[in-house]
N, CA, C and O of each residue as an XYZ file, in Angstrom:
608
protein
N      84.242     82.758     94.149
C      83.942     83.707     95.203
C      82.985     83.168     96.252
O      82.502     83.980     97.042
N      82.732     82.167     96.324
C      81.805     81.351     97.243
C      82.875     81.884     98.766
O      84.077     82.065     98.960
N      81.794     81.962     99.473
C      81.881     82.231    100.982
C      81.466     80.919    101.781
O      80.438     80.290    101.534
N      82.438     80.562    102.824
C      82.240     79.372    103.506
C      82.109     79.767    105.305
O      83.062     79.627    106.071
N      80.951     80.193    105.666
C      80.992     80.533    107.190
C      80.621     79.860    108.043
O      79.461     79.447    108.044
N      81.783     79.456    109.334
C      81.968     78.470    110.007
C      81.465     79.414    111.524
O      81.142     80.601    111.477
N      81.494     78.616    112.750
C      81.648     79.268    114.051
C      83.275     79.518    114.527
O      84.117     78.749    114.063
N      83.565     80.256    115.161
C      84.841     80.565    115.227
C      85.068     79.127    116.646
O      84.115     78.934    117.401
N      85.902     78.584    116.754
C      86.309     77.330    118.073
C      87.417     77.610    118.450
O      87.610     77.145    119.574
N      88.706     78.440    117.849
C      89.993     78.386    118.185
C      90.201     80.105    118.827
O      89.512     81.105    118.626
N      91.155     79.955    119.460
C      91.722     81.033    119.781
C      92.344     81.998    118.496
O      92.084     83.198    118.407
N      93.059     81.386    117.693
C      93.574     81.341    116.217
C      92.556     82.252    115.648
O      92.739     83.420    115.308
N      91.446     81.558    115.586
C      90.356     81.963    114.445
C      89.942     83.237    114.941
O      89.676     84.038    114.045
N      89.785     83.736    116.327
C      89.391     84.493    116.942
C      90.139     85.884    116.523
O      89.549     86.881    116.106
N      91.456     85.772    116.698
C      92.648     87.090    116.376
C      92.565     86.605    115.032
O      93.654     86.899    114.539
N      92.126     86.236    114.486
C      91.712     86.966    112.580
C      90.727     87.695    112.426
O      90.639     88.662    111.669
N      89.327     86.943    113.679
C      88.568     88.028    113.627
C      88.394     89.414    113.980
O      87.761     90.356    113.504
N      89.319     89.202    115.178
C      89.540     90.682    115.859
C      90.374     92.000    114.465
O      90.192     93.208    114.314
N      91.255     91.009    113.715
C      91.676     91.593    113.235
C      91.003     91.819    111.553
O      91.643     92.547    110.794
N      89.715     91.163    111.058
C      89.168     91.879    110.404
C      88.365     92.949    111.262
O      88.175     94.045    110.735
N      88.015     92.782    112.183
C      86.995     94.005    112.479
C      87.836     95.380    112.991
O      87.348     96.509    113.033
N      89.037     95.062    113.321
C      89.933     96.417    113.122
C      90.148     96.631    111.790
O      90.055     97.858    111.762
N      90.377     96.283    110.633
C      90.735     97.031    109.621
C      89.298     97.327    109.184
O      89.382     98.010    108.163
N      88.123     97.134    109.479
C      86.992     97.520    108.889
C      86.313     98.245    109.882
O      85.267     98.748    109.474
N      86.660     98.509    111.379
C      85.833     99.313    111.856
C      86.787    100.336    112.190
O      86.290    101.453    112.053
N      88.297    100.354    112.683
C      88.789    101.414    113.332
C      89.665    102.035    112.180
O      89.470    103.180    111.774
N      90.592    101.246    111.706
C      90.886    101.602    109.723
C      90.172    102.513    109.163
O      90.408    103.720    109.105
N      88.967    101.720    108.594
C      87.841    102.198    107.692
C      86.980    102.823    107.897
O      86.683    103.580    106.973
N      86.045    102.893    109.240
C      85.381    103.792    109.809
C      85.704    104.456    110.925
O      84.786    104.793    111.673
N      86.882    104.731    111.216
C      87.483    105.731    112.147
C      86.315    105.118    113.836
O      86.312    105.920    114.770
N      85.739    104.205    113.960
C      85.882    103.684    115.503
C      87.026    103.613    116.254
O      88.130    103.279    115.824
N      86.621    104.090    117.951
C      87.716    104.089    119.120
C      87.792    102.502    118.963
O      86.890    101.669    118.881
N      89.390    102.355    118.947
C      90.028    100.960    118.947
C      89.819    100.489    120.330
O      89.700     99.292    120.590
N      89.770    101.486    121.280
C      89.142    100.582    122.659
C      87.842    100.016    123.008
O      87.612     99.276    123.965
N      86.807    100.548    121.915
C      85.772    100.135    121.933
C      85.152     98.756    120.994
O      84.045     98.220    120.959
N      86.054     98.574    120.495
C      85.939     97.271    119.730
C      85.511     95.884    120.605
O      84.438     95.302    120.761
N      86.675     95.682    121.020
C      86.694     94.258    121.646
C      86.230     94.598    123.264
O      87.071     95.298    123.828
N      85.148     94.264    124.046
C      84.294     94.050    125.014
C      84.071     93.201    125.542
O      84.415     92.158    124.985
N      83.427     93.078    126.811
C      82.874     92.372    127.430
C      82.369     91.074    127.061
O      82.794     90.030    127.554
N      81.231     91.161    125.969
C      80.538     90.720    125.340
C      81.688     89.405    124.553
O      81.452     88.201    124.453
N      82.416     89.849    124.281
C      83.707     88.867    123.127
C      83.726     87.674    124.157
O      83.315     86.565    123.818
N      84.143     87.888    125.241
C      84.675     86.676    126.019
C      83.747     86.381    126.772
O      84.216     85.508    127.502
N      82.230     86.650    127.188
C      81.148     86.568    127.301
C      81.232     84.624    126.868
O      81.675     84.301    125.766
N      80.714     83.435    127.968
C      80.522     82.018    127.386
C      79.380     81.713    126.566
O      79.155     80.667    125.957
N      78.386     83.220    126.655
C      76.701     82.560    125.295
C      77.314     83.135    124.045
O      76.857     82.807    122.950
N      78.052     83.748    124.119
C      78.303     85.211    122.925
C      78.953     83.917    122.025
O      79.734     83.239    122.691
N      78.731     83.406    120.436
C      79.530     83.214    119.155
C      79.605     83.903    118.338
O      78.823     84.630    117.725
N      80.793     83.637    118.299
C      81.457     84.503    116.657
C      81.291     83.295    115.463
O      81.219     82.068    115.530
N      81.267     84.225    114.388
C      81.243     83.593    113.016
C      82.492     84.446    111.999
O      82.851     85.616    112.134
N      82.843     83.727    111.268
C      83.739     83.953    110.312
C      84.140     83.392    108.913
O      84.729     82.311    108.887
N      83.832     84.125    107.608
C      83.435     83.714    106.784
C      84.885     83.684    105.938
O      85.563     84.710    105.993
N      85.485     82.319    105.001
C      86.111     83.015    104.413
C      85.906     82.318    102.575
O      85.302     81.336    102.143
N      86.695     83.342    101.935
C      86.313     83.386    100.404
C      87.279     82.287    100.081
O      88.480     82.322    100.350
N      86.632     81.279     99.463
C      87.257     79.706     99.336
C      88.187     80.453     97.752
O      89.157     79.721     97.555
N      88.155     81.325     96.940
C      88.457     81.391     95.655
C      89.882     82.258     96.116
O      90.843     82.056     95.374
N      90.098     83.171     97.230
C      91.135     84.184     97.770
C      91.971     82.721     98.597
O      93.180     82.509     98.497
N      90.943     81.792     99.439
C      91.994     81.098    100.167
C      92.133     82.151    101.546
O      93.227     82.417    102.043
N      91.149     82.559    101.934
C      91.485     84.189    103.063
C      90.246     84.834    103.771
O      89.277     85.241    103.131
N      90.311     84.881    104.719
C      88.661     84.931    105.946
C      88.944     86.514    105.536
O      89.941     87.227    105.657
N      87.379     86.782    104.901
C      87.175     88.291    105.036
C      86.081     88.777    105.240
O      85.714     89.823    104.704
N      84.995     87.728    106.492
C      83.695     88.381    107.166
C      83.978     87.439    108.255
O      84.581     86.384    108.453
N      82.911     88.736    109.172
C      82.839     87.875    110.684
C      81.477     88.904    111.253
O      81.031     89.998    110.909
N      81.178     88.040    112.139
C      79.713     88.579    112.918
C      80.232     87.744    113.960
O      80.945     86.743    113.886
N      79.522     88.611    115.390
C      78.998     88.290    116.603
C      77.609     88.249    117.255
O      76.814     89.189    117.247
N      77.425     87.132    117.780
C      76.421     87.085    117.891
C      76.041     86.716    119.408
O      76.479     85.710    119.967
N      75.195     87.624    119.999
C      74.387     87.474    122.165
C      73.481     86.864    121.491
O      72.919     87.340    120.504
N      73.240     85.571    122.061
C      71.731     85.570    122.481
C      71.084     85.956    123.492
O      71.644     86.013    124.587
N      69.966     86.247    123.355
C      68.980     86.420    124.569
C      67.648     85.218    124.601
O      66.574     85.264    124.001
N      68.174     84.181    125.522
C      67.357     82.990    124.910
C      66.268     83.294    126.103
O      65.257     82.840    125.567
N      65.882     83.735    127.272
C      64.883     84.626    127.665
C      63.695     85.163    127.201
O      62.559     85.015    127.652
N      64.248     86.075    125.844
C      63.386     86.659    124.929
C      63.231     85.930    123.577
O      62.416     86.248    122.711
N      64.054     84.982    123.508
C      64.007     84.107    122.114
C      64.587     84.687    121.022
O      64.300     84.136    119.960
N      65.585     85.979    120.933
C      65.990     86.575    120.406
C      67.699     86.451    119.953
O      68.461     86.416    120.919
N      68.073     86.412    119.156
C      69.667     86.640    119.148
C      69.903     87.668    118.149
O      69.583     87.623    116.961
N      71.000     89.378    119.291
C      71.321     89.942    118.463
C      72.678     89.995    117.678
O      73.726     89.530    118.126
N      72.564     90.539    116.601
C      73.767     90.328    115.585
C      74.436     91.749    115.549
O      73.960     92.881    115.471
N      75.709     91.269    115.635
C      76.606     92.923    115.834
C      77.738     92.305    115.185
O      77.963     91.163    114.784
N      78.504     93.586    115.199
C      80.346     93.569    114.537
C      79.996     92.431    113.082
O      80.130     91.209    113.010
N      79.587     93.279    112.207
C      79.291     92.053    110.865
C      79.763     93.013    110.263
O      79.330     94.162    110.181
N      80.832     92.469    109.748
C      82.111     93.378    108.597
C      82.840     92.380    107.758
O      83.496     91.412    108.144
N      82.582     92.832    106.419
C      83.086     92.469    105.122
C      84.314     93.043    104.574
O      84.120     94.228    104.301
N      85.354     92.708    104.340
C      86.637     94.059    104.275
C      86.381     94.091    102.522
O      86.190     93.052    101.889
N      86.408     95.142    102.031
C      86.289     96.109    101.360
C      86.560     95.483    100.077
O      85.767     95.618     99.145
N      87.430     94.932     99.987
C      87.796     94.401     98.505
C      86.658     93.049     98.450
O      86.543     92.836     97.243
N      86.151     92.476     98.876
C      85.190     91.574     98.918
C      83.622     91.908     99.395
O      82.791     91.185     99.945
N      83.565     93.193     98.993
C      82.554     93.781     98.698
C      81.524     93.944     97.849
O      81.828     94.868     97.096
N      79.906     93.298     97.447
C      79.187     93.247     96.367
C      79.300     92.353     95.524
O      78.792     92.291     94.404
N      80.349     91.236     96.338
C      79.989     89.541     95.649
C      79.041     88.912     96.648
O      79.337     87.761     96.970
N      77.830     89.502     97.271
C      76.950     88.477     98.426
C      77.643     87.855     99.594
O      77.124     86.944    100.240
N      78.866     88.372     99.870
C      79.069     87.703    100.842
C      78.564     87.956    102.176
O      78.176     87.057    102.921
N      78.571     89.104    102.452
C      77.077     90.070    103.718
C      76.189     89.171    103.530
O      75.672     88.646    104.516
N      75.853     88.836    102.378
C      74.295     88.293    102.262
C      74.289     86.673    103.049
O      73.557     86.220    103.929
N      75.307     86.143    102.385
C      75.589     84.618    102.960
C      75.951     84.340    104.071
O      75.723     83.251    104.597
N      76.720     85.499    104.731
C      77.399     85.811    106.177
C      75.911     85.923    107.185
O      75.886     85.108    108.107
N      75.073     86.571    107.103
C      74.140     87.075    107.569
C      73.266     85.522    107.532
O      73.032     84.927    108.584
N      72.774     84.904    105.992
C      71.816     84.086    106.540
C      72.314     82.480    106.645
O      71.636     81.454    106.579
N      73.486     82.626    106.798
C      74.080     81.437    107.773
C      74.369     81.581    109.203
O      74.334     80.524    109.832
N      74.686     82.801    109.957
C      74.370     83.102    111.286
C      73.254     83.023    111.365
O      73.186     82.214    112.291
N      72.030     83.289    111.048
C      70.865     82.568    111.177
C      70.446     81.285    111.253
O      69.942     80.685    112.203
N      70.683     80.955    110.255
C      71.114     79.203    110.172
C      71.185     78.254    110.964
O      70.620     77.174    111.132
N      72.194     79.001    111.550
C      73.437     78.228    112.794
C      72.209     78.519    113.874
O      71.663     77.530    114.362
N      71.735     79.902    114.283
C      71.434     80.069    115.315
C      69.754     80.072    115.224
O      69.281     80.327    116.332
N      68.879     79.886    114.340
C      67.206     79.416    114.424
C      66.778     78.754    115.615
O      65.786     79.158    116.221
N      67.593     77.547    116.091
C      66.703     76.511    116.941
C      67.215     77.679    118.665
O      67.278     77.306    119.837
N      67.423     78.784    118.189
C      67.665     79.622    119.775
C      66.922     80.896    119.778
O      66.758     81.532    120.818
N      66.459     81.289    118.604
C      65.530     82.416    118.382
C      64.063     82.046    117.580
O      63.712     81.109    116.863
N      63.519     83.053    117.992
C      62.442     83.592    117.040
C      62.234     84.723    116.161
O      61.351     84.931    115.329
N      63.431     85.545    116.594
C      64.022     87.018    115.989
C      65.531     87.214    115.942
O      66.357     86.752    116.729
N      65.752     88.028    114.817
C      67.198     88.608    115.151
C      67.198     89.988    115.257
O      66.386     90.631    114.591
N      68.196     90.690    116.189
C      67.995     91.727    115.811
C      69.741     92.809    115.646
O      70.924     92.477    115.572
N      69.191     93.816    115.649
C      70.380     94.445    115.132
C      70.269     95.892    115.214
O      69.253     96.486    114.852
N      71.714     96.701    115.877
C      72.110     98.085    115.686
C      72.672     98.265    114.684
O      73.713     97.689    114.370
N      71.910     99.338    113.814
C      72.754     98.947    112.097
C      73.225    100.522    112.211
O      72.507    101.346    112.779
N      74.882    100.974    111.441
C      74.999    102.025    110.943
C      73.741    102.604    110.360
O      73.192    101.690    109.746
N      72.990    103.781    110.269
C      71.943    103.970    109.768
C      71.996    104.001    107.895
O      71.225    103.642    107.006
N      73.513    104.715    107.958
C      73.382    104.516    106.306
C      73.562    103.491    105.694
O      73.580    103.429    104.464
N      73.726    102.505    106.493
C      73.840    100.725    106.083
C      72.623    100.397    106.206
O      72.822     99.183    106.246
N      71.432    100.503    106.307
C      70.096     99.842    106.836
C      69.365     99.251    104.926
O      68.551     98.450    104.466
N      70.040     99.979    104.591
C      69.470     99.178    103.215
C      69.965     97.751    102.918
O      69.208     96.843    102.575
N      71.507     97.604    103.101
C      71.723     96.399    103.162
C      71.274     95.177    103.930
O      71.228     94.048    103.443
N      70.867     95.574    105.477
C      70.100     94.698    106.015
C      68.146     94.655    105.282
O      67.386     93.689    105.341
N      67.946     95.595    104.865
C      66.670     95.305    103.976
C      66.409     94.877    102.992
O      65.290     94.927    102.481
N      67.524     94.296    102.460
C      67.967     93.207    101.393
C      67.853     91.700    101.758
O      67.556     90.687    101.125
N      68.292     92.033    103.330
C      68.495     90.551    104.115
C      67.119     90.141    104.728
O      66.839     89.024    105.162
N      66.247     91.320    104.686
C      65.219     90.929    105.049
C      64.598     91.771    106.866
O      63.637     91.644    107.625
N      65.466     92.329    106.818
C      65.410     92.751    108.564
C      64.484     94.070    108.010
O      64.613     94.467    106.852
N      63.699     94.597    108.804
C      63.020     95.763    108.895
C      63.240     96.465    110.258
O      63.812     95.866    111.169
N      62.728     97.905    110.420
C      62.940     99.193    111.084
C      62.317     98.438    112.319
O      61.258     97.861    112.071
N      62.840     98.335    113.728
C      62.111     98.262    114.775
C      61.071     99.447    114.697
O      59.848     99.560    114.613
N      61.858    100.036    114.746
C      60.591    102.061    114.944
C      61.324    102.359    114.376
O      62.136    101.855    113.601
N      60.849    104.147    115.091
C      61.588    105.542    114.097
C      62.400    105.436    114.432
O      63.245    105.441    113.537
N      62.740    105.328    115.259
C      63.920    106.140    116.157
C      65.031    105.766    115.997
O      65.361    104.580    116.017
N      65.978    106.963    115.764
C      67.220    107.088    114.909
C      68.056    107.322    116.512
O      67.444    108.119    117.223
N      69.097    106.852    117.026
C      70.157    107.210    118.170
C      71.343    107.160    117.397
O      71.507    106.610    116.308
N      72.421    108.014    118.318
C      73.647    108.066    117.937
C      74.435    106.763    119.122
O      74.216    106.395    120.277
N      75.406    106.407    118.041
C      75.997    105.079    119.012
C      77.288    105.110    119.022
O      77.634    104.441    118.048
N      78.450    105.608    119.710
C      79.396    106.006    119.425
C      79.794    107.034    118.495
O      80.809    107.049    117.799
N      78.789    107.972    118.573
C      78.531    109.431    117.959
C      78.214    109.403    115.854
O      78.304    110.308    115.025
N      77.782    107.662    115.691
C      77.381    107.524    114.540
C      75.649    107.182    114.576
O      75.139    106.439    115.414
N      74.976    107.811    113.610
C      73.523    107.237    113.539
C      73.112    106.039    113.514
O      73.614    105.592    112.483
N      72.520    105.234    113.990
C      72.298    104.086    114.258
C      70.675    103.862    114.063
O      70.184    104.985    114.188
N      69.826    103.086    113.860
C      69.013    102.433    113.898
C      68.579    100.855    114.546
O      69.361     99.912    114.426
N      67.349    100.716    115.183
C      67.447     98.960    115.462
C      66.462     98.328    113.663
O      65.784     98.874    112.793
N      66.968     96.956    113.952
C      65.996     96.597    112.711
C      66.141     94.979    113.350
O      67.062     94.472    113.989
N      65.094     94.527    112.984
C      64.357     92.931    113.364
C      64.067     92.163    112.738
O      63.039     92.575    112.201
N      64.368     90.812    112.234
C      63.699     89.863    111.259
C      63.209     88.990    112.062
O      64.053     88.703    112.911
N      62.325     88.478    112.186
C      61.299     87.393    112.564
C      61.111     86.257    111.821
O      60.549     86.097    110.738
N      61.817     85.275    112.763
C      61.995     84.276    111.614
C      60.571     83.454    111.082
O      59.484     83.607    111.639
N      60.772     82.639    110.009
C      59.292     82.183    110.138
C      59.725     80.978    110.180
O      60.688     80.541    109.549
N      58.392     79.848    111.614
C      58.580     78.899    111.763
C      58.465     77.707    110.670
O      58.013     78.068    109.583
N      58.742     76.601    110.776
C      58.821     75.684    110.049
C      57.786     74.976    110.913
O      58.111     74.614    112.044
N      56.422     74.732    110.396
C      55.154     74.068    110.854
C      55.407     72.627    110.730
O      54.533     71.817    111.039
């Protein structure tokens, strides 16, 4: 069940990702299918990542990732695990290899998390920007931030 997450380079790799994050966001959590794929996708700073399970032989995580190299920040969005590969760590490995990849461009990551998902990113280590709870496409949402720590 080892997870192997690469940067996405192909066009190829790209429509697998599009197409895990439709069966896990508009499928599974009833998201507008027009609101999926944005601006942001074809955006030239914006990378995608895509993880797949070397034991299935079959990509079943992906994250996107803006930087904001301005603020020293890169945020992390569309990070979906499809369902049957759920609670073998692969979120976990998905998450701190986009970090990985992307350290020498931040000092933080940050993130709009489903709100009832915020435990899983507090596993990963991210904490509550603030209180404040918004609705984001009419679901509860939260921000949360990890700060990386430098290597002296």
């Amino acid at each position: 069940m080892p997870l192997v997450v690469t940067r996405i380079t192909t066009p190829e790799e790209f429509e697998i990702a599009k197409a895990l994050r439709f069966q896990v966001f508009i499928q599974e959590q009833g998201f507008d299918p027009t609101k999926d794929v944005d601006e942001h996708d074809a955006a030239e700073t914006t990378r995608h990542f895509i993880g797949k399970d070397t034991d299935l032989d079959e990509y079943v995580a992906v994250a996107r990732v803006l930087p904001t190299p301005e603020e020293r920040q890169v945020r992390i969005g569309r990070v979906a695990v499809l369902p049957k590969c759920r609670g073998k760590g692969h979120g976990l490995t998905l998450m701190l290899a986009v970090e990985d990849a992307m350290a020498h461009e931040a000092d933080a990551f940050v993130l709009s998390v489903i709100y009832e998902r915020k435990g899983f990113y507090q596993k990963c280590g991210y904490e509550r920007l603030d209180d404040e709870t918004y609705l984001e496409k009419g679901v509860p949402h939260c921000m949360m931030i990890k700060k990386r720590v430098s290597q002296a």
